[in-house]
FIDREN-293116 format. One line per 5 residues: number of its first residue (from 0); their letters; for each residue z, x, y of C-alpha. Coordinates in Angstrom, 2 decimals, decimal comma, always signed. Each point is the difference from the previous one (the first is absolute). Layout:
NUM> a> Z/X/Y | ...
This chain:
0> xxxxx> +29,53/-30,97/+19,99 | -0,59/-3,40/+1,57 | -3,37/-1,11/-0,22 | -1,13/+2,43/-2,66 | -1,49/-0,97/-3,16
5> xxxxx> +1,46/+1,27/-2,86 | -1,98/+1,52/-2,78 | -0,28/-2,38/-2,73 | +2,79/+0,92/-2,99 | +1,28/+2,54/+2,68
10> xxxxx> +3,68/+0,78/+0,14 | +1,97/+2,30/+1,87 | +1,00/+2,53/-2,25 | +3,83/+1,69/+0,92 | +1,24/+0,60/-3,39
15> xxxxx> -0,07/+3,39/-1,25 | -2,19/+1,02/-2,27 | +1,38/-0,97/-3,65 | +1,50/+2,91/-2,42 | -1,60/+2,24/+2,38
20> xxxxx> +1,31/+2,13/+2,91 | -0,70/-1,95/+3,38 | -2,81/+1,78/+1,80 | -0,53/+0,47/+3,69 | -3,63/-1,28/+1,06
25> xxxxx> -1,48/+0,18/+3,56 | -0,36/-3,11/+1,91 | -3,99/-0,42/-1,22 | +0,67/+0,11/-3,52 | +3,36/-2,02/-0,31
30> xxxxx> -0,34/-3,58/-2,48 | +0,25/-2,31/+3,54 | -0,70/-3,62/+0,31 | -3,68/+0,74/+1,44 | -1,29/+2,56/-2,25
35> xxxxx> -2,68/-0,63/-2,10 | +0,29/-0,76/-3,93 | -1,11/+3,88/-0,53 | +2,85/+1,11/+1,72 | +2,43/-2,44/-1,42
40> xxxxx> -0,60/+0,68/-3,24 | -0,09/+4,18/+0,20 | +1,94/+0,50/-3,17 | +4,00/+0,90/+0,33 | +0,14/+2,60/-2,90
45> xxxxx> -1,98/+1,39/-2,44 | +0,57/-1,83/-2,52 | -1,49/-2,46/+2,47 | -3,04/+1,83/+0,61 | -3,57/-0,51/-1,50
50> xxxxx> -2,48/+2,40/-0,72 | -0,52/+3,73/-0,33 | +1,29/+0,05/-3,44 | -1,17/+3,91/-0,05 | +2,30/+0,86/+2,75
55> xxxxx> +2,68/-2,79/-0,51 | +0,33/-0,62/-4,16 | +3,06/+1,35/-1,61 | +0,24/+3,74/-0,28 | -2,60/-0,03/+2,93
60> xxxxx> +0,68/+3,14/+2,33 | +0,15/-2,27/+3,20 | +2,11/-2,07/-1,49 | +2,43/+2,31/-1,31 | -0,02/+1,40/+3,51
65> xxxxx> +0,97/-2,69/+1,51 | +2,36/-1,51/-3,06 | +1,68/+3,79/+0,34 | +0,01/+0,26/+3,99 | -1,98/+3,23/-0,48
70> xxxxx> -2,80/-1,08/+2,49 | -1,44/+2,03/+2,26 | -2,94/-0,38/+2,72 | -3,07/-1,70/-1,49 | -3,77/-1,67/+1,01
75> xxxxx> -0,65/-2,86/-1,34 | -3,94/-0,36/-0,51 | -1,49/-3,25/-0,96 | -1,96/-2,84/+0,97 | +1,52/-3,08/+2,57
80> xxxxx> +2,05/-2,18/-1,54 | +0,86/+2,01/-3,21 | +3,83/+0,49/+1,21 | +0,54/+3,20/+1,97 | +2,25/-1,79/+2,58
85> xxxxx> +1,78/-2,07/-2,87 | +0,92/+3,30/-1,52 | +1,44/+2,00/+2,62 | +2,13/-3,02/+0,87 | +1,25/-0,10/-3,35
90> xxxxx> +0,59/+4,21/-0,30 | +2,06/-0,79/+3,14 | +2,44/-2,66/-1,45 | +0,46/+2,12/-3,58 | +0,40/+3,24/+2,30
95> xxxxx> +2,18/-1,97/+2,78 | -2,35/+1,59/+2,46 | +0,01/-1,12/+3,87 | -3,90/-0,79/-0,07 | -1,94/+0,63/+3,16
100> xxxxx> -3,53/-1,73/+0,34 | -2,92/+0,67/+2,09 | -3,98/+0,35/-0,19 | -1,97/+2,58/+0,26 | -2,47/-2,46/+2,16
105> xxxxx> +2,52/-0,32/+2,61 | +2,96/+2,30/-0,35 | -0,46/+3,58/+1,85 | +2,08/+3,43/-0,12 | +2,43/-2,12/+2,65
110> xxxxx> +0,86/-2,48/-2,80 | +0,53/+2,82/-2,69 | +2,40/+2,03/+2,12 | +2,14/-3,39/+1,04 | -0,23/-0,50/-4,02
115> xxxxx> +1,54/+3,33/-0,37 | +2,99/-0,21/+2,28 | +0,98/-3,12/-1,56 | -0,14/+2,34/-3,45 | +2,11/+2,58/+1,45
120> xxxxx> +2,62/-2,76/+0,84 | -0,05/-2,09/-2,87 | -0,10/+3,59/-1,79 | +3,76/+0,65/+1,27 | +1,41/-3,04/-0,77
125> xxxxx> -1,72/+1,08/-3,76 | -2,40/-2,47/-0,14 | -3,60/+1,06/-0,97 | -3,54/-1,50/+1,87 | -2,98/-0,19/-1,43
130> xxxxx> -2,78/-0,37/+2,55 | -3,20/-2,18/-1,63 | -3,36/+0,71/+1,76 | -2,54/-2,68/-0,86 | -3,50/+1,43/+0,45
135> xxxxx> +0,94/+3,31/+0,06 | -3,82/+1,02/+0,37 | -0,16/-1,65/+3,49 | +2,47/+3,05/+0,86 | -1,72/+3,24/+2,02
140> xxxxx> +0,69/+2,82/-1,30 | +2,15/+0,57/+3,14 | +2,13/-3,07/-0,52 | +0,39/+1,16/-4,12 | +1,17/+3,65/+1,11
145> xxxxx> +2,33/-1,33/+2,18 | +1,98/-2,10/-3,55 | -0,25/+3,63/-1,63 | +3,36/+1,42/+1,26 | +1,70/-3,78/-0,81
150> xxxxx> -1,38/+0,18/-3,24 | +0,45/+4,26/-1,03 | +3,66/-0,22/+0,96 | +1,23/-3,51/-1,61 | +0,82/-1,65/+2,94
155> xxxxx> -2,64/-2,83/-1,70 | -1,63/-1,00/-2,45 | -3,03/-0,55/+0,44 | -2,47/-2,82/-1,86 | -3,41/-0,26/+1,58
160> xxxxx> -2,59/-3,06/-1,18 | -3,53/+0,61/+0,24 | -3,14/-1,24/-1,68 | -1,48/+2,76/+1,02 | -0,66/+3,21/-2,34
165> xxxxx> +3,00/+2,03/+1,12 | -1,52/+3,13/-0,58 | -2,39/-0,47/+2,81 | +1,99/-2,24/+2,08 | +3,48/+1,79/-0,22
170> xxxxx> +0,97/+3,67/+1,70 | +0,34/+2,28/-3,13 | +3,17/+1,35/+1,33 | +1,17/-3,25/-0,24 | -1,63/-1,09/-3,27
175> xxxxx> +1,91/+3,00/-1,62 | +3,36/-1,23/+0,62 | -0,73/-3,02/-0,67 | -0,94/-2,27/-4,05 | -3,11/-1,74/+0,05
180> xxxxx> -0,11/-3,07/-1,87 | -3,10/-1,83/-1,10 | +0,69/-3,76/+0,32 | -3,02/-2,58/-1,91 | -0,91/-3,41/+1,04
185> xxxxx> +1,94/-2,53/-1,80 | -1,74/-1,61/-3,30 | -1,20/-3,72/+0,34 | +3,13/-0,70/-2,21 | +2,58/+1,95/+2,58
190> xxxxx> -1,32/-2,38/+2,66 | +0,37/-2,97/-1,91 | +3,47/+1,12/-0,90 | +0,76/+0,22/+4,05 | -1,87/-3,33/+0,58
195> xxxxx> +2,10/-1,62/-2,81 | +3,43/+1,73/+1,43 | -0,80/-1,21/+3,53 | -1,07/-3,59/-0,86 | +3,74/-0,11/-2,27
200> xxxxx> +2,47/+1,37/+2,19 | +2,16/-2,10/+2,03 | +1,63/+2,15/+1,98 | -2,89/+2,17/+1,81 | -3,17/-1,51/-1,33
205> xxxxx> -1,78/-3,26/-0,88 | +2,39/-1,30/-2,04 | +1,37/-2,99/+2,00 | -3,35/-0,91/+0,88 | -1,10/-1,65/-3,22
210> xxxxx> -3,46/+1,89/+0,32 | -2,22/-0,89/-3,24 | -2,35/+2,65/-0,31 | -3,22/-0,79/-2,33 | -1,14/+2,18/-2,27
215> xxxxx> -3,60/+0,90/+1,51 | +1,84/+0,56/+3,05 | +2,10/+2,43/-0,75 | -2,58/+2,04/-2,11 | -1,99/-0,14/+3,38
220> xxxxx> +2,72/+1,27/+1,75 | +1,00/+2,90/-2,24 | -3,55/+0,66/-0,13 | -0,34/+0,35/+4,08 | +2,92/+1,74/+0,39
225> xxxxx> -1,59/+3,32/-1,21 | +2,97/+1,49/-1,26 | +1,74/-0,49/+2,63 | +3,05/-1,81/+0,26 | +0,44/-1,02/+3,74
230> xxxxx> -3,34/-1,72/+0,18 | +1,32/-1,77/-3,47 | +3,01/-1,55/+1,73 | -0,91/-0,67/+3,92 | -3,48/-1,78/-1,46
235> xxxxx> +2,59/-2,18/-2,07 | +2,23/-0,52/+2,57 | -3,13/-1,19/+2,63 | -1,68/-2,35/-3,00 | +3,90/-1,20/-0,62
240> xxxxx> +0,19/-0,73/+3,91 | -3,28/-1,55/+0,23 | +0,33/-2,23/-3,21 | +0,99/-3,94/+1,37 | +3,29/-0,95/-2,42
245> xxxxx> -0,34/-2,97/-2,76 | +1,85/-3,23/+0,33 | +2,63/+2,05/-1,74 | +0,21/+3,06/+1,68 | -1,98/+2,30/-2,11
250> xxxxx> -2,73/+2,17/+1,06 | -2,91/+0,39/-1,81 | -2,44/+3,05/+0,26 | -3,42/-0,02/-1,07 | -2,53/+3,08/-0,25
255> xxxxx> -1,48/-1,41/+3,31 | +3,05/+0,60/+1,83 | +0,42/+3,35/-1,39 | -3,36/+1,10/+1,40 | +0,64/-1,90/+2,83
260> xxxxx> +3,03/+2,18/+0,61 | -0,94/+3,63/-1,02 | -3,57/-1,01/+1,89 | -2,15/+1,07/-2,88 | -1,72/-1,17/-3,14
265> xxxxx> +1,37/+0,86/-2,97 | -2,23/+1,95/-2,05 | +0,44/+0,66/-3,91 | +0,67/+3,51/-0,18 | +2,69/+2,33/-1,26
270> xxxxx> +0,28/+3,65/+0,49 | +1,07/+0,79/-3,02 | -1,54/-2,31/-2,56 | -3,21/-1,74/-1,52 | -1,50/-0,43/+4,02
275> xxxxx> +0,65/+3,44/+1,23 | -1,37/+1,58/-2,46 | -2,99/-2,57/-0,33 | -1,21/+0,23/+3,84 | +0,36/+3,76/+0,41
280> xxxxx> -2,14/+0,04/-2,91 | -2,89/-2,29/+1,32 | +0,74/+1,64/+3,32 | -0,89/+3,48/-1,63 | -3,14/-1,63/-1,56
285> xxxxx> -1,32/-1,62/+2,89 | -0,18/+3,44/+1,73 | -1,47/+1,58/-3,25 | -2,48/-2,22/+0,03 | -0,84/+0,44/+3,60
290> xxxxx> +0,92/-3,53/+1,17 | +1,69/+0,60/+3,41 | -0,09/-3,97/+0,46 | +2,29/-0,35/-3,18 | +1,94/+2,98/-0,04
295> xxxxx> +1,46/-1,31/+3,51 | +0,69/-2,99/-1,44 | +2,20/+1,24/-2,37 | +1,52/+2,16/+2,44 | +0,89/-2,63/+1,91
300> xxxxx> +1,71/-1,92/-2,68 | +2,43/+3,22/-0,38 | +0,81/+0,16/+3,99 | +0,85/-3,63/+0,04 | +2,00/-0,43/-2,55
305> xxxxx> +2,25/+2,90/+0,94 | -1,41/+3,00/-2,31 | +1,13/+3,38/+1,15 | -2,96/+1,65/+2,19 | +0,53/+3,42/-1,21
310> xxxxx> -0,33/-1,25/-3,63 | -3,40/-0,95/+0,71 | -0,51/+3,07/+2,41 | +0,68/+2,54/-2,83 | -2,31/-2,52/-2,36
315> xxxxx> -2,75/+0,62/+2,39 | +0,18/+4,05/-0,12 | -0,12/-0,05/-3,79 | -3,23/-2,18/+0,71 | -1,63/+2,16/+2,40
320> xxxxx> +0,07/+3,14/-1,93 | -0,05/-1,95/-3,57 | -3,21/-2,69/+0,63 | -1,35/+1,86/+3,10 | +0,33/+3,80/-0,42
325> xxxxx> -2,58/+1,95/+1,53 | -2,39/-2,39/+0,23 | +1,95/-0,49/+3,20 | +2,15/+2,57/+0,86 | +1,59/-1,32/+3,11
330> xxxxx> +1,36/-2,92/-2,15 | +3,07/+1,54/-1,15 | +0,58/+1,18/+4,13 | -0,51/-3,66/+0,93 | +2,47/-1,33/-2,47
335> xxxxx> +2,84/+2,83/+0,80 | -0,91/-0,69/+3,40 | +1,09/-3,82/-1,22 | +3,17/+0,94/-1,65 | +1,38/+1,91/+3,03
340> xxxxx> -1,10/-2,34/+2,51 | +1,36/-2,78/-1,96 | +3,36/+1,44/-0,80 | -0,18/+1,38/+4,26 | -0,40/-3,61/+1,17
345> xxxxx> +1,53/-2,30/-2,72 | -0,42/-3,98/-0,67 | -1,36/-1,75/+0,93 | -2,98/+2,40/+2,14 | -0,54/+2,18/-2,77
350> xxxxx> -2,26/-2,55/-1,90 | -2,53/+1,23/+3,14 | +0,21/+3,64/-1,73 | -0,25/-1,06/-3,36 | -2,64/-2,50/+0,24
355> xxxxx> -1,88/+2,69/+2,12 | +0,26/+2,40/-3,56 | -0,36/-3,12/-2,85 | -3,66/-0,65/+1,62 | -1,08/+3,15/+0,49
360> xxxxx> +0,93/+1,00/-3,46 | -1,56/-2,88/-1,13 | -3,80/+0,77/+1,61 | +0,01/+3,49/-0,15 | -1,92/+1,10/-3,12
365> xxxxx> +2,20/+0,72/-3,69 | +0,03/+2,39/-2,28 | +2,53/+1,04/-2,43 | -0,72/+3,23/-0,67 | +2,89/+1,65/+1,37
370> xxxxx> +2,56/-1,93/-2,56 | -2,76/+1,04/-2,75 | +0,37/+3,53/+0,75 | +3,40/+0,26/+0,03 | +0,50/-1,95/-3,78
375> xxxxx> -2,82/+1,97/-1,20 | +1,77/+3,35/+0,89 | +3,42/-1,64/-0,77 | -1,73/-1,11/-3,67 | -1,00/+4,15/-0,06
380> xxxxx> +2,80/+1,59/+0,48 | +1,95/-2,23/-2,72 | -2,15/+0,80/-2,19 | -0,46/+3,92/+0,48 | +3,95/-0,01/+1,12
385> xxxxx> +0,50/+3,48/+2,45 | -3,00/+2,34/-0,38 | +0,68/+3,50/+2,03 | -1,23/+0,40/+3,58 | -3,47/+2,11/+0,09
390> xxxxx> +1,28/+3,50/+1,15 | -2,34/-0,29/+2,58 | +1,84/-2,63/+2,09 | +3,29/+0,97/-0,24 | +1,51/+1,72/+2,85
395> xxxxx> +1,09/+3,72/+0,20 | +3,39/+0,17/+1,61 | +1,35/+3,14/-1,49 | -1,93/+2,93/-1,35 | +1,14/-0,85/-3,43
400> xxxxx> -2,15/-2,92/-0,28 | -2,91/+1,95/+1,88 | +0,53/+1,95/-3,05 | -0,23/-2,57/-2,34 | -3,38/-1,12/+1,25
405> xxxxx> +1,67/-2,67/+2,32 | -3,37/-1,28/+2,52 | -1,89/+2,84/-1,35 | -3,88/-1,43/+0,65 | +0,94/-2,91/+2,11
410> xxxxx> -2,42/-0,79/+2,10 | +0,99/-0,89/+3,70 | -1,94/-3,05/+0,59 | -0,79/+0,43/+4,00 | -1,47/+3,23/-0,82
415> xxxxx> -3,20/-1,51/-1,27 | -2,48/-2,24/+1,13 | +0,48/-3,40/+0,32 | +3,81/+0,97/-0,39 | -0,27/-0,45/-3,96
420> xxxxx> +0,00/+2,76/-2,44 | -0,92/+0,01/-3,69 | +3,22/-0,18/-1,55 | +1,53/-2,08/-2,90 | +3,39/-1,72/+1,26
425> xxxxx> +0,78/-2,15/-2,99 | +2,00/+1,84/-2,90 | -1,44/+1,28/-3,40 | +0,38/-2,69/-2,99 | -0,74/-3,91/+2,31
430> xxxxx> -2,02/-1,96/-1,84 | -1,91/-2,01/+3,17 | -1,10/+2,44/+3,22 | -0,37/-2,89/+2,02 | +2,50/-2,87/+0,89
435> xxxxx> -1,52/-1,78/+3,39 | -2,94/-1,70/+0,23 | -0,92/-1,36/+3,39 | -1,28/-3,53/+0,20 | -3,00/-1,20/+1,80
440> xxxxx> +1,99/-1,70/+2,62 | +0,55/+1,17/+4,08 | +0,90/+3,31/+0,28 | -0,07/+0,90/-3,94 | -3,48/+0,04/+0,07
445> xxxxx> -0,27/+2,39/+2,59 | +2,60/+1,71/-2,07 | -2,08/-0,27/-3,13 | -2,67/+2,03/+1,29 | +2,05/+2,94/+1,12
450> xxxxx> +1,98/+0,24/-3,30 | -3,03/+0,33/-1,67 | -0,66/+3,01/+1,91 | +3,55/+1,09/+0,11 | +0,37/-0,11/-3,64
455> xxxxx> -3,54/+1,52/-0,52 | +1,38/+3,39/+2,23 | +3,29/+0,07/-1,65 | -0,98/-0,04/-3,39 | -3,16/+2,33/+0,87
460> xxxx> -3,27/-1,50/-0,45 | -0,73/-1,19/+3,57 | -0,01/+0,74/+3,34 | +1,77/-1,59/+3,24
């Protein structure tokens, strides 16, 4: 190790893991004197651990899993830095699991079968493995069916880590023998709670160092972390290391430093308060009101400060059929479009998507007619409750209901010119016979003109 600098607050870690069964990690994930402050502070136990409360808290079903050694082959789904490797670490020490790292970016059906013979032999000696596959999704579907046989006959157990949907990005045969579990950013107050835990400890973190840590800084630095809580601790570590000691050894951190270190500006927003909930809003707005200047504004306040894409993907769908409608009707393709190509290509590309979809919606013409149709039917039928179906339109399947009258004068609307018959569709006993009313906008006033007619024919005064 001559000549190598040590991480600052870094200690190499031998001891075993306290209360807890010792656990076996590969080389890459073991507490050394290099790794970063992430990696030497991955939590020992669960009581250790921070976050996913809903899959964690007492009386939790993961947790009594693990608490219960009842676990079987999982996926952990989540976002970076929300604690998928942390947690397979820790099912291995409760479980006193050999644990068997690699990556789905690197590791190939080679890797999984040399996995698997190690399983067979720690297997006779009664040992278990559990074999962790960060990014999963990276996997072919090749290189996944070839971990089916490892995983179907117990030889491992199997915990994959994606951030990926696992429904699209994991084999099905493999998804059904296997729990999914939803893992959620951390809260701005987890972070802080691993920021404080890091800057304390003495024995893997900061805590030697006498780092002082202002208070602007560290909001800034919970706030750039997104959730996530590598980017929390290796942006403290590199403002820590870059920070010149006092006279008497401290080290002081401003919000400058922070940014400095995570290489962006903080920006006040978070995704589940006051901000979130204000900029989506004025984001919304801004399209509304056909300001495509504006409404990419906003968007780009959510992108930068770490708001999930597909949130504001499925925002923009609501838009395009809510504010746009059929005054446009390719707005609600153009934002699916969006959604798929920004889920497809991820952060940080997909802002090219759904910028693409925030300024279209935002100068194609509005109309809200198709949310005022629906709530003026919706208003109709609580108010007349379940009138019968005209016998008319319901279908004949058996000669019983022929019998009864079932589709007896329906009129088969391709038999008649203009492919519209005369016909009343709408039940006996509704108080309004018509619900939408096209705008004037785009395509609706196209639209307009041929209801007319359309509703002139149908109701029998008028021709096509």
């Amino acid at each position: 190790m001559a000549g190598t600098r040590r991480p600052l607050g870094s200690r190499v870690i031998q001891q075993p893991l306290v209360n807890e069964p010792a656990a076996r990690f590969s080389s890459v994930d073991e507490a050394v004197i290099d790794a970063p402050l992430a990696t030497r502070m991955r939590p020992r136990s669960l009581k250790d651990f921070v976050g996913q409360e809903h899959l964690l808290g007492p009386g939790k079903v993961l947790r009594r899993a693990i608490e219960s050694d009842q676990v079987t082959s999982m996926i952990l789904w989540g976002p970076p830095g929300s604690g998928k490797t942390s947690l397979a670490q820790v099912i291995a020490a409760h479980t006193k699991a050999h644990f068997i790292a690699v990556t789905g970016v690197s590791a190939g059906v080679a890797d999984l079968r040399k996995a698997a013979e190690e399983a067979r032999r720690r297997q006779s000696a009664g040992e278990r493995t559990i074999l962790f596959i960060d990014e999963i999704h990276r996997f072919n579907k090749a290189q996944q069916d070839a971990a089916l046989p490892f995983v179907e006959s117990g030889l491992i157990l199997l915990i994959g880590a994606t951030t990926e949907n696992p429904s699209f990005e994991v084999n099905s045969a493999l998804l059904s023998r296997s729990r999914v579990y939803r893992m959620e950013a951390l809260t701005d107050d987890e972070v802080g709670r691993l920021v404080d835990r890091a800057l304390s400890d003495q024995e893997r973190g900061l805590g030697t160092v006498g780092v002082v840590l202002d208070d602007d800084a560290r909001a800034s630095l919970i706030a750039l972390s997104g959730g996530d809580a590598r980017v929390a601790l290796n942006a403290l570590e590199l403002a820590v290391a870059l920070a010149e000691p006092s006279a008497t050894g401290q080290r002081q951190i401003s919000q400058e430093q922070v940014e400095e270190a995570v290489q962006r500006r903080a920006l006040l927003y978070d995704r589940a308060g006051d901000q979130h909930y204000d900029v989506i809003s004025a984001f919304i707005k801004s399209i509304r009101g056909s300001d495509p200047d504006a409404a990419v504004y906003w968007l780009a306040r959510m992108l930068e400060a770490g708001e999930d894409p597909l949130f504001v993907a499925r925002r923009l769908v609501i838009l395009a059929s809510e504010d746009v409608g059929l005054a446009d009707p390719m707005a609600l393709s153009v934002a699916v479009a969006a959604q798929q190509a920004a889920h497809f290509i991820g952060m940080p590309e997909g802002f090219y998507p759904l910028s693409e979809a925030t300024l279209y919606l935002a100068c194609a013409p509005k109309s809200n007619s198709v949310g005022t149709a629906y709530h003026r039917a919706a208003d109709e039928v609580q108010t007349t409750g379940d009138l019968p179906v005209p016998l008319h339109l319901r279908n004949a399947v058996t000669g019983l209901m022929r019998g009864m009258g079932y589709g007896k004068g329906y009129r088969y609307a391709h038999s008649f010119e203009g492919h519209v018959a005369e016909q009343r569709h709408l039940p006996e006993g509704v108080n309004t016979e018509q619900f939408f009313e096209p705008s004037d906008q785009g395509a609706e006033a196209a639209l307009r003109d041929r209801l007319e007619r359309l509703r002139a024919l149908v109701h029998g005064d008028g021709q096509f």
